[in-house]
GUDRENKOL-224846 format. One record per residue (C-alpha): residue number from 1; residue in three letters; x, z, y. Coordinates in steps of 0.05 Angstrom, whole numbers, plus 5000, padded with zeros to 4 digits. Layout:
<nodes>
<roro=NUM | romar=ALA | c1=X | c3=Z | c2=Y>
...
</nodes>
This chain:
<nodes>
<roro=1 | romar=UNK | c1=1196 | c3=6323 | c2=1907>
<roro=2 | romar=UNK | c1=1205 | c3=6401 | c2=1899>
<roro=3 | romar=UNK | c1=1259 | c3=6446 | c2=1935>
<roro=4 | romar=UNK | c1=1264 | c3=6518 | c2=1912>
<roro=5 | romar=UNK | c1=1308 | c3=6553 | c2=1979>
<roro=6 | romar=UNK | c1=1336 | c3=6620 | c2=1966>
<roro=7 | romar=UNK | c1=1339 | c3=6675 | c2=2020>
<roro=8 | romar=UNK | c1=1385 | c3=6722 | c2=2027>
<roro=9 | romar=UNK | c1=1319 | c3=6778 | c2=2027>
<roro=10 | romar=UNK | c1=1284 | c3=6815 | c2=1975>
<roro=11 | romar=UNK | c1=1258 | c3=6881 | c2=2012>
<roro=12 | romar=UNK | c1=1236 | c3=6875 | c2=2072>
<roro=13 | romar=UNK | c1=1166 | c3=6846 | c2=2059>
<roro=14 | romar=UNK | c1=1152 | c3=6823 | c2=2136>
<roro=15 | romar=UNK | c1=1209 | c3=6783 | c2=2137>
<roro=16 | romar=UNK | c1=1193 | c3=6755 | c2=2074>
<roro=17 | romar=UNK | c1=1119 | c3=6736 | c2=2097>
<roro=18 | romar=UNK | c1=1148 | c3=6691 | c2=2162>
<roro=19 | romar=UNK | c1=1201 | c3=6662 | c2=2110>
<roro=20 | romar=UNK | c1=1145 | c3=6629 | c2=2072>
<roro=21 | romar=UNK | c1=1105 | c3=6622 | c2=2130>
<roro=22 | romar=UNK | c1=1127 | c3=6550 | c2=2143>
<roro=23 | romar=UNK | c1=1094 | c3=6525 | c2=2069>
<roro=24 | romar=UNK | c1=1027 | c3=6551 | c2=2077>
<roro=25 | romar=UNK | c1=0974 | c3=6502 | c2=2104>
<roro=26 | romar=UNK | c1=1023 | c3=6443 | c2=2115>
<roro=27 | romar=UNK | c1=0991 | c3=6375 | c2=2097>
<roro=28 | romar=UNK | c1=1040 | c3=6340 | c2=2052>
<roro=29 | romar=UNK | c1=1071 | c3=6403 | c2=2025>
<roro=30 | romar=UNK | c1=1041 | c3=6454 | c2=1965>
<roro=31 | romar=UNK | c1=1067 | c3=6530 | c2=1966>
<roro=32 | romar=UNK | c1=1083 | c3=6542 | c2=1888>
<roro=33 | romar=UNK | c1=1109 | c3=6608 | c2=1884>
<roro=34 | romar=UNK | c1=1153 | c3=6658 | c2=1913>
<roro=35 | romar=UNK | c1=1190 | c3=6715 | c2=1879>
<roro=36 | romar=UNK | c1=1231 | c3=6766 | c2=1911>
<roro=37 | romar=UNK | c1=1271 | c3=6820 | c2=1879>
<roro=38 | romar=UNK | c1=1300 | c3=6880 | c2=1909>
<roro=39 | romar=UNK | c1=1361 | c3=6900 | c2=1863>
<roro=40 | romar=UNK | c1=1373 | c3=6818 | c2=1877>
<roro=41 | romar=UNK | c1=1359 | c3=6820 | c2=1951>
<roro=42 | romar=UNK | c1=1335 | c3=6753 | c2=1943>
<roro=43 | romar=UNK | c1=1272 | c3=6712 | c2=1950>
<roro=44 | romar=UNK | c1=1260 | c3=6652 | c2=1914>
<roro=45 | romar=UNK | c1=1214 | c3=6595 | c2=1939>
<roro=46 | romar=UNK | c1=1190 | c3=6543 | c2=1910>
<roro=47 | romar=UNK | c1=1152 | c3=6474 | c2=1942>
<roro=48 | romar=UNK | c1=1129 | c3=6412 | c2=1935>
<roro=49 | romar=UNK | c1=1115 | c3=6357 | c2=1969>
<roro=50 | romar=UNK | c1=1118 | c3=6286 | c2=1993>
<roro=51 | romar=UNK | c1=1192 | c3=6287 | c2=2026>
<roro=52 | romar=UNK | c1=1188 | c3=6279 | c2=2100>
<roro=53 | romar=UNK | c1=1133 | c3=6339 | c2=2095>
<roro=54 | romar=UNK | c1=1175 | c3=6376 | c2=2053>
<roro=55 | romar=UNK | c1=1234 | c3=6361 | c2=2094>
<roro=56 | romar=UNK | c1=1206 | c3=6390 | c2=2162>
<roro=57 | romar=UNK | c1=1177 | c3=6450 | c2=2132>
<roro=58 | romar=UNK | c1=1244 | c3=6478 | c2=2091>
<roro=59 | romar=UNK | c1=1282 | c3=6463 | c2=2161>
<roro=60 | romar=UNK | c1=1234 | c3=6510 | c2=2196>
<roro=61 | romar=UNK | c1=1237 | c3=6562 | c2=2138>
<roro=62 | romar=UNK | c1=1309 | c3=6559 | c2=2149>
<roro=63 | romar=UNK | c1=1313 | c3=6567 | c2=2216>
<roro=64 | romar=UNK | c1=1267 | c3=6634 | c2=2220>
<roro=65 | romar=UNK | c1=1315 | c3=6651 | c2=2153>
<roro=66 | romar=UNK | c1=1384 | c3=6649 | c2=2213>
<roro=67 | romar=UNK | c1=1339 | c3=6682 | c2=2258>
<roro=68 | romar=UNK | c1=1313 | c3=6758 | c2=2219>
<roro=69 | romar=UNK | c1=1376 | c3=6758 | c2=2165>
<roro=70 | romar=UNK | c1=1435 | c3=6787 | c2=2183>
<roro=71 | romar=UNK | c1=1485 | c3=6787 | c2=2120>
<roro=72 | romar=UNK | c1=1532 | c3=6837 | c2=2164>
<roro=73 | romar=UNK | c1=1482 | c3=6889 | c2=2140>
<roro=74 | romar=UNK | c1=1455 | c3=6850 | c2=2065>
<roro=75 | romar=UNK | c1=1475 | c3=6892 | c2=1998>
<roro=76 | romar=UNK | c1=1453 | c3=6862 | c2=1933>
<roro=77 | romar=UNK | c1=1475 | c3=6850 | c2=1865>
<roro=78 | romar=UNK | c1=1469 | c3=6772 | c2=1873>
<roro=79 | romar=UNK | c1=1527 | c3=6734 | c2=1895>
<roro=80 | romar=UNK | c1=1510 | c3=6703 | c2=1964>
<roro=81 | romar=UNK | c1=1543 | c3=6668 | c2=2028>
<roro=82 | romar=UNK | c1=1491 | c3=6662 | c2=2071>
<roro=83 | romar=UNK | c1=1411 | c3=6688 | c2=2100>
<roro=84 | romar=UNK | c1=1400 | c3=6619 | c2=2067>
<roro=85 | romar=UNK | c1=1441 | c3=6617 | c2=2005>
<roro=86 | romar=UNK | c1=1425 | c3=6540 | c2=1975>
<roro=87 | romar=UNK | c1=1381 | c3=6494 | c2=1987>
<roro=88 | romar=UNK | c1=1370 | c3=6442 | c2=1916>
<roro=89 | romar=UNK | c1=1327 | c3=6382 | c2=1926>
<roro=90 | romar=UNK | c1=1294 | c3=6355 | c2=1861>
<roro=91 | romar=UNK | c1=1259 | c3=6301 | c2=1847>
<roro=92 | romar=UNK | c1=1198 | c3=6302 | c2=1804>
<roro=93 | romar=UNK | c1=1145 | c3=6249 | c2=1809>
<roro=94 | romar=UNK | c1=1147 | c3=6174 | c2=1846>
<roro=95 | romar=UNK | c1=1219 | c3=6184 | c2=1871>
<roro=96 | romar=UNK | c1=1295 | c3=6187 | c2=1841>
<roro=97 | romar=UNK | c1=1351 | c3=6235 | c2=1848>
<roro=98 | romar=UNK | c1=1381 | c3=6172 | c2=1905>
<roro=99 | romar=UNK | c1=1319 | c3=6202 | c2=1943>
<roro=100 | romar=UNK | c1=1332 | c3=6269 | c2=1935>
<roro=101 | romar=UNK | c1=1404 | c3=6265 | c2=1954>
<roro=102 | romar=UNK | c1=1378 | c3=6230 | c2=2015>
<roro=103 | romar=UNK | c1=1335 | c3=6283 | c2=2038>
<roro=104 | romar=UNK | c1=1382 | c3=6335 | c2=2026>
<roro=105 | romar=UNK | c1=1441 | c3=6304 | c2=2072>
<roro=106 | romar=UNK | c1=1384 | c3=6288 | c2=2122>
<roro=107 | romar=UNK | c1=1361 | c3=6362 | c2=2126>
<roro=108 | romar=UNK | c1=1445 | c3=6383 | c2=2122>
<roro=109 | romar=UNK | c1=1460 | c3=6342 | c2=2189>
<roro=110 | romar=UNK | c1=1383 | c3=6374 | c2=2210>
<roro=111 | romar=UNK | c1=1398 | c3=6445 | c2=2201>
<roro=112 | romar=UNK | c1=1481 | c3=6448 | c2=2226>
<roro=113 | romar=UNK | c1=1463 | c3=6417 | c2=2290>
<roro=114 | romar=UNK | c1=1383 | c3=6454 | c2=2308>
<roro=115 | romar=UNK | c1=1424 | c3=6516 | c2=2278>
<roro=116 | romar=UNK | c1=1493 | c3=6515 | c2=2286>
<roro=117 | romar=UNK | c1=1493 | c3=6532 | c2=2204>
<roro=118 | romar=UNK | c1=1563 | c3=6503 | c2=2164>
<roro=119 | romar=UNK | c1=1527 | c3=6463 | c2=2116>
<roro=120 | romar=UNK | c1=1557 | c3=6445 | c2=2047>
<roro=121 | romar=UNK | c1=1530 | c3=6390 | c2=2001>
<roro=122 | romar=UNK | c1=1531 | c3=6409 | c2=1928>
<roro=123 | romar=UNK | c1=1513 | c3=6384 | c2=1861>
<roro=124 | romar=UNK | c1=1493 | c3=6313 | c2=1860>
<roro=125 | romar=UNK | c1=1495 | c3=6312 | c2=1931>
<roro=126 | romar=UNK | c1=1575 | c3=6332 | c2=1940>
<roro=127 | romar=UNK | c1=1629 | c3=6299 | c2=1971>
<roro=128 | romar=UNK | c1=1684 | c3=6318 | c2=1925>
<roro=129 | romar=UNK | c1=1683 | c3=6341 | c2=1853>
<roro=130 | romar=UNK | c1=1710 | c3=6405 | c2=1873>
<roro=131 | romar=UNK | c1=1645 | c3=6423 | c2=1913>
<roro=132 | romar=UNK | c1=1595 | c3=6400 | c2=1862>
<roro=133 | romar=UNK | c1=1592 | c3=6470 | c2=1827>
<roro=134 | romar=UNK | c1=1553 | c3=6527 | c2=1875>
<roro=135 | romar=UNK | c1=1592 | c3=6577 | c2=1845>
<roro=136 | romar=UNK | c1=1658 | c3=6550 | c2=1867>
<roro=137 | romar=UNK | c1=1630 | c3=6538 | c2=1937>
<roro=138 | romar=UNK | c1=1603 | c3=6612 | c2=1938>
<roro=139 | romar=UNK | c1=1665 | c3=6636 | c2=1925>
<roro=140 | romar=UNK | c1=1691 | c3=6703 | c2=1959>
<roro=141 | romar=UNK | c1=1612 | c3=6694 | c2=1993>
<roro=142 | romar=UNK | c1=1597 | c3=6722 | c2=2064>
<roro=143 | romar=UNK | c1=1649 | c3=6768 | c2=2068>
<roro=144 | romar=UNK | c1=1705 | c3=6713 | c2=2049>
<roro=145 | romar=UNK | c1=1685 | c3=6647 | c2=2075>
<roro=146 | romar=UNK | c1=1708 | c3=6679 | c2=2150>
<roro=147 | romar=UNK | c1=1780 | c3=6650 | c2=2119>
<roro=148 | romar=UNK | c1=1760 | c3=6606 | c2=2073>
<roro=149 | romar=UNK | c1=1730 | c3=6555 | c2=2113>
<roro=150 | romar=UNK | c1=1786 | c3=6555 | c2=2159>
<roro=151 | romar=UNK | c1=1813 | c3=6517 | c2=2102>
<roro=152 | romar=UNK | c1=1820 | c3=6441 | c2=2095>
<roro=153 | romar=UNK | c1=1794 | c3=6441 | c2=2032>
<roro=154 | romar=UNK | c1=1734 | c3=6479 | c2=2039>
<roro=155 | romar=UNK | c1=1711 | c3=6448 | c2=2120>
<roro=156 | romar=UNK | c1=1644 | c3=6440 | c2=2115>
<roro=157 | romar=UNK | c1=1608 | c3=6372 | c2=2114>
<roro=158 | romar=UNK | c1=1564 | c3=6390 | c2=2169>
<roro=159 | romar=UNK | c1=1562 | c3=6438 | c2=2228>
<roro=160 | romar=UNK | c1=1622 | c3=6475 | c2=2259>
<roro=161 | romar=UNK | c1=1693 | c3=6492 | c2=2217>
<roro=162 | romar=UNK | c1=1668 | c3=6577 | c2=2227>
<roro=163 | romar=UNK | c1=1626 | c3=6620 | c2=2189>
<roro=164 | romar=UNK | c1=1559 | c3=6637 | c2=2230>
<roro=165 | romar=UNK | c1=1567 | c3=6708 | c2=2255>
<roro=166 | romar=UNK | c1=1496 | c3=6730 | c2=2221>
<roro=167 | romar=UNK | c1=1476 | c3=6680 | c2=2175>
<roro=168 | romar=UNK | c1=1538 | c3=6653 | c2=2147>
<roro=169 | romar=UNK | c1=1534 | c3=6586 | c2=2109>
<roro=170 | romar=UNK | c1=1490 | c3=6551 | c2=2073>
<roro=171 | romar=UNK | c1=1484 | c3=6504 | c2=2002>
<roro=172 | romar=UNK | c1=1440 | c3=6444 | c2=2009>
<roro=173 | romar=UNK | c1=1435 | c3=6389 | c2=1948>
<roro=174 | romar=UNK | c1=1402 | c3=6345 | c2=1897>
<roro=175 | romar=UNK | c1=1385 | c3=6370 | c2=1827>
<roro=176 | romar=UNK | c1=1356 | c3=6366 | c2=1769>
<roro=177 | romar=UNK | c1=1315 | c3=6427 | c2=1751>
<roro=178 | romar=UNK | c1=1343 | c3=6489 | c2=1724>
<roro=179 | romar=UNK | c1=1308 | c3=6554 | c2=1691>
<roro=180 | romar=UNK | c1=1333 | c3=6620 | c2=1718>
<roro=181 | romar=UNK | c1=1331 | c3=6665 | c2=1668>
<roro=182 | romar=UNK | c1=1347 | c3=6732 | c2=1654>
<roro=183 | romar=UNK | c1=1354 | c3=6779 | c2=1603>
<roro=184 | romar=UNK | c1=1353 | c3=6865 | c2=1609>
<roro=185 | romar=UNK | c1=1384 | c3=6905 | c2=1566>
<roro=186 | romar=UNK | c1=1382 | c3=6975 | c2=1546>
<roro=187 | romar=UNK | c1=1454 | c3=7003 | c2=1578>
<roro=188 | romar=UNK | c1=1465 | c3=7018 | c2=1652>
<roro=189 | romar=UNK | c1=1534 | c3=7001 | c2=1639>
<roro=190 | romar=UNK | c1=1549 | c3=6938 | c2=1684>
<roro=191 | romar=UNK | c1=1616 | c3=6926 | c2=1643>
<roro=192 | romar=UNK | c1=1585 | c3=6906 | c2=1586>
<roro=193 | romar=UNK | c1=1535 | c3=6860 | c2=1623>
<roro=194 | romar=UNK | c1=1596 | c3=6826 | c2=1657>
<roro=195 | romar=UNK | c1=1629 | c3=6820 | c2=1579>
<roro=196 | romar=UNK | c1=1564 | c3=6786 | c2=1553>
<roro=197 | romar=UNK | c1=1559 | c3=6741 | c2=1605>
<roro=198 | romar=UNK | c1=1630 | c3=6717 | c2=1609>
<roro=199 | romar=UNK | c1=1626 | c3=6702 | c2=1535>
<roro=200 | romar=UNK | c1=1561 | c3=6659 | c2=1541>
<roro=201 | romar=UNK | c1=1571 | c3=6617 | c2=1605>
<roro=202 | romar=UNK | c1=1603 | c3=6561 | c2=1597>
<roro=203 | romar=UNK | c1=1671 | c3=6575 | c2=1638>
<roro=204 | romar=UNK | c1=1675 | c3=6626 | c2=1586>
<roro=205 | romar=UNK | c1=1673 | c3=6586 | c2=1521>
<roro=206 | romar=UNK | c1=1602 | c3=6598 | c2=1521>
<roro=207 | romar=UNK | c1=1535 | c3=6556 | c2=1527>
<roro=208 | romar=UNK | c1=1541 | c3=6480 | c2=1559>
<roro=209 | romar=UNK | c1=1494 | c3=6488 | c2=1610>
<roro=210 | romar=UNK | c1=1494 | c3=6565 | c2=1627>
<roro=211 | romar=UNK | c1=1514 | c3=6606 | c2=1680>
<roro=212 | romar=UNK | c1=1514 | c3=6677 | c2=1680>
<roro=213 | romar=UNK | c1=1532 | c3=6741 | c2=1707>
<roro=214 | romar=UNK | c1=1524 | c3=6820 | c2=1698>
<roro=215 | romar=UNK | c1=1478 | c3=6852 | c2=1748>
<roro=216 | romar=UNK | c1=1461 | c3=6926 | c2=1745>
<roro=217 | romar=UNK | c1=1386 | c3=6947 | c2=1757>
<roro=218 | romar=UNK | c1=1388 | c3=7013 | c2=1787>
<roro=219 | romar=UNK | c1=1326 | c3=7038 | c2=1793>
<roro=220 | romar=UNK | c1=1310 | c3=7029 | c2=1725>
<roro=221 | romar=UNK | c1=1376 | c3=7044 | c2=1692>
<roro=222 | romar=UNK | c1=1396 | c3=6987 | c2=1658>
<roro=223 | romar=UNK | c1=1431 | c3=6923 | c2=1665>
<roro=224 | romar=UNK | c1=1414 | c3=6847 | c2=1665>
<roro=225 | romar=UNK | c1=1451 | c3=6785 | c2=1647>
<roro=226 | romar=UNK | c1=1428 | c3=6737 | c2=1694>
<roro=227 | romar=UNK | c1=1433 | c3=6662 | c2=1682>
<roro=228 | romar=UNK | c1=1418 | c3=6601 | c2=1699>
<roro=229 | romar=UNK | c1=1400 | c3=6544 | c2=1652>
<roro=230 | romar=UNK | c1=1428 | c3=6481 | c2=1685>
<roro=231 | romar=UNK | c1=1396 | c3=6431 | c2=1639>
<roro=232 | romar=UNK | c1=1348 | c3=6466 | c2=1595>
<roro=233 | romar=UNK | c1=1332 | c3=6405 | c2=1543>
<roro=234 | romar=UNK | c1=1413 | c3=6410 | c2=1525>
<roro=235 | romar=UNK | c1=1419 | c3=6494 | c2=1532>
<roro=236 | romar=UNK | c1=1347 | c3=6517 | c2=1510>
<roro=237 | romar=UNK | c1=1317 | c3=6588 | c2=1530>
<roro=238 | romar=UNK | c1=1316 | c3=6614 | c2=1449>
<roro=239 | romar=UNK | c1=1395 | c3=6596 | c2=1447>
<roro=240 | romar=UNK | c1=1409 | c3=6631 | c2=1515>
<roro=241 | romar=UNK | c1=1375 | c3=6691 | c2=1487>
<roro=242 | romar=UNK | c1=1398 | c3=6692 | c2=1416>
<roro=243 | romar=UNK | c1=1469 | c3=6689 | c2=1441>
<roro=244 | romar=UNK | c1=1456 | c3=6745 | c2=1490>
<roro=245 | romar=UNK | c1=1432 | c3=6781 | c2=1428>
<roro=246 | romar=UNK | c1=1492 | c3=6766 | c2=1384>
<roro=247 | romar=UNK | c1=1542 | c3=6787 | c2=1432>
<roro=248 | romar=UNK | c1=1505 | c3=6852 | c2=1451>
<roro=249 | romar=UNK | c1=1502 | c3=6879 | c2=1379>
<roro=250 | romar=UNK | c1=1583 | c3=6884 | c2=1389>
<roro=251 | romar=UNK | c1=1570 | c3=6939 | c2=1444>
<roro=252 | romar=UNK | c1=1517 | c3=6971 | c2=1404>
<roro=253 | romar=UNK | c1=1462 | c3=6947 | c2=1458>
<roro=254 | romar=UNK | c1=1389 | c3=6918 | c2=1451>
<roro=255 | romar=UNK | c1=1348 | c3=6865 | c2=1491>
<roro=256 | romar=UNK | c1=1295 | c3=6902 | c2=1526>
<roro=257 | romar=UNK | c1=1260 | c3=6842 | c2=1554>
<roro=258 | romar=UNK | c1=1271 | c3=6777 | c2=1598>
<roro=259 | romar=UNK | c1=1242 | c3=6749 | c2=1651>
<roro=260 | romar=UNK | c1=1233 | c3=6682 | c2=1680>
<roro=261 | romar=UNK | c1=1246 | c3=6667 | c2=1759>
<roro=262 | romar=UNK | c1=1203 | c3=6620 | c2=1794>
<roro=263 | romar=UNK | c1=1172 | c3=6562 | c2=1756>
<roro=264 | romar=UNK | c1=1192 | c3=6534 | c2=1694>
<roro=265 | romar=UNK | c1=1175 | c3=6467 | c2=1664>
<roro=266 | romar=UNK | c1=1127 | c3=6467 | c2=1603>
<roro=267 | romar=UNK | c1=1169 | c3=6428 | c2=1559>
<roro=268 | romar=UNK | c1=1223 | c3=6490 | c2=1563>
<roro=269 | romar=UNK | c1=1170 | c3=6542 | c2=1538>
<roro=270 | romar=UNK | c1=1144 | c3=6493 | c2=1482>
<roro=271 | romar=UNK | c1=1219 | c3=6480 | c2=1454>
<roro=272 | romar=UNK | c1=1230 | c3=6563 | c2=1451>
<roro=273 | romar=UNK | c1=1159 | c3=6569 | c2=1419>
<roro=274 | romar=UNK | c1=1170 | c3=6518 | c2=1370>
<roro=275 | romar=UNK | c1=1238 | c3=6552 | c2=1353>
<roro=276 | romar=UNK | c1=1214 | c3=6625 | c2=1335>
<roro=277 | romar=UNK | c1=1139 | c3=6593 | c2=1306>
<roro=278 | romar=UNK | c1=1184 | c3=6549 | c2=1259>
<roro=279 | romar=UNK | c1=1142 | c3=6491 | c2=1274>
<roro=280 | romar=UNK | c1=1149 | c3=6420 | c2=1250>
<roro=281 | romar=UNK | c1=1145 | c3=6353 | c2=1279>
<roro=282 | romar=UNK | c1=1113 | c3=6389 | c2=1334>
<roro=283 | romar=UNK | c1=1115 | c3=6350 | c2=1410>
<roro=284 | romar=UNK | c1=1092 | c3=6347 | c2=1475>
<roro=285 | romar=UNK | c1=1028 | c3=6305 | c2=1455>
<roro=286 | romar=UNK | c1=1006 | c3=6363 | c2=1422>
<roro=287 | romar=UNK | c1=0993 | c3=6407 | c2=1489>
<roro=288 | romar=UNK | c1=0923 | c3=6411 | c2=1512>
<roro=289 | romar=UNK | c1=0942 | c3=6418 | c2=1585>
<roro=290 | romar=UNK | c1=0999 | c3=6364 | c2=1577>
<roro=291 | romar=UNK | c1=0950 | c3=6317 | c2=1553>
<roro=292 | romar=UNK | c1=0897 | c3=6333 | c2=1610>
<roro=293 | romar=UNK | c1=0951 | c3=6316 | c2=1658>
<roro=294 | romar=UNK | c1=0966 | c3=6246 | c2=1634>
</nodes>
């Protein structure tokens, strides 16, 4: 099974280290890779591991998360409502999404009661339509879920009716994986950014399986449209990025370059290839390393 956590922390490189501490040298769980970025303010982790393993070692990351990240005092251009934003369980080899959704409610009741953390389930793992989508969960983030829980509608399904003081609340479900993908382009002008991506994610009119949003990159001077590519066999990287191109020729902008966050499965990267390399009747089968790893 993998989980990939995301922190409310992208700068402060000590914190960081005892974040990830928890997935180093843990029998039963393999460290992947972390990425943090600072414009963000967010690291991204991602583990596997055989599930009670994995389970023990994200409740620990989490709990040193509530303990060094205080969002009272977080800036960053991603949305986020809590030190530990969400939490997606997904299952890859010798187990189903039933297990995954398991694990995730087991580390939910885990983490509100060791933590005192409002835990909602999302995605595959929510208990109403209305809180499968992060997004609508995230809603008004940090700052806003001090009312918003208050509300009937949006109690959470674990852990106390009251945003934590520091660490706010938290996202924990079952998935299936997603790329995180991003695209820079050559304006610092964040309204455009927010233009593109409202046209290409799907709430928009846009791409099925894309969400997106306009997030400036201040030290360098430009701006990024920042997506994420909910199923990737239905919305494929090339289409994501041609559309990005299409829209941005109406503002006179130009792609600059992408970038890819965290891990990304191979059969994503040989669909894109195979787009711009025109190739035929090309599969899977064809892959050296693919092939190695039957």
């Amino acid at each position: 099974m993998e989980c990939v956590p995301n922190f409310s922390e992208g700068r402060d490189l000590q914190k960081i280290d005892k974040i990830v501490s928890p997935f180093r040298a843990k029998a039963g769980v393999k460290l992947l890779d972390y990425s943090n970025d600072e414009d963000h303010n967010r690291l991204v982790v991602t583990i596997v591991g055989e599930p009670d393993a994995l389970k023990e070692a994200v409740i620990e990351a989490i709990g040193i998360a509530v303990e060094l990240i205080d969002l009272n005092h977080h800036q960053g251009q991603h949305p986020r409502m809590g030190a530990v934003d969400v939490v997606p369980f997904i299952p890859i080899k010798g187990c189903t999404m039933e297990d995954a959704i398991t694990v995730s409610k087991e580390v939910g009741q885990r983490v509100a009661s060791q933590y005192n953390l409002p835990v909602f389930l999302y995605e595959k793992s929510a208990s109403a339509p209305h809180r499968e989508n992060l997004a609508a969960i995230r809603k008004g983030e940090f700052e806003g879920m001090k009312e918003k829980i208050h509300q009937p509608e949006w109690h959470p399904d674990f852990g106390p009716a009251e945003r934590h003081p520091t660490a706010g609340t938290v996202a924990i479900g079952a998935r299936m994986p997603l790329v995180a993908y991003n695209i820079n382009l050559n304006t610092p002008s964040l309204e455009i950014a927010h233009d593109i991506a409202k046209k290409i994610r799907f709430i928009g009119g846009g791409l099925r399986y894309c969400k997106a949003m306009g997030v400036e990159l201040k030290d360098r001077g430009i701006t990024q449209v920042s997506m994420n590519l909910t199923d990737y066999s239905k919305t494929a990287i090339y289409r994501a990025f041609e559309m990005v191109r299409f829209e941005a020729k109406r503002y006179g902008v130009s792609i600059i370059g992408s970038e890819i966050v965290g891990l990304v499965p191979m059969e994503a990267l040989i669909d894109t290839a195979s787009y711009y390399l025109g190739l035929e009747n090309f599969s899977m089968q064809q892959v050296l390393e693919a092939r190695i790893m039957e």
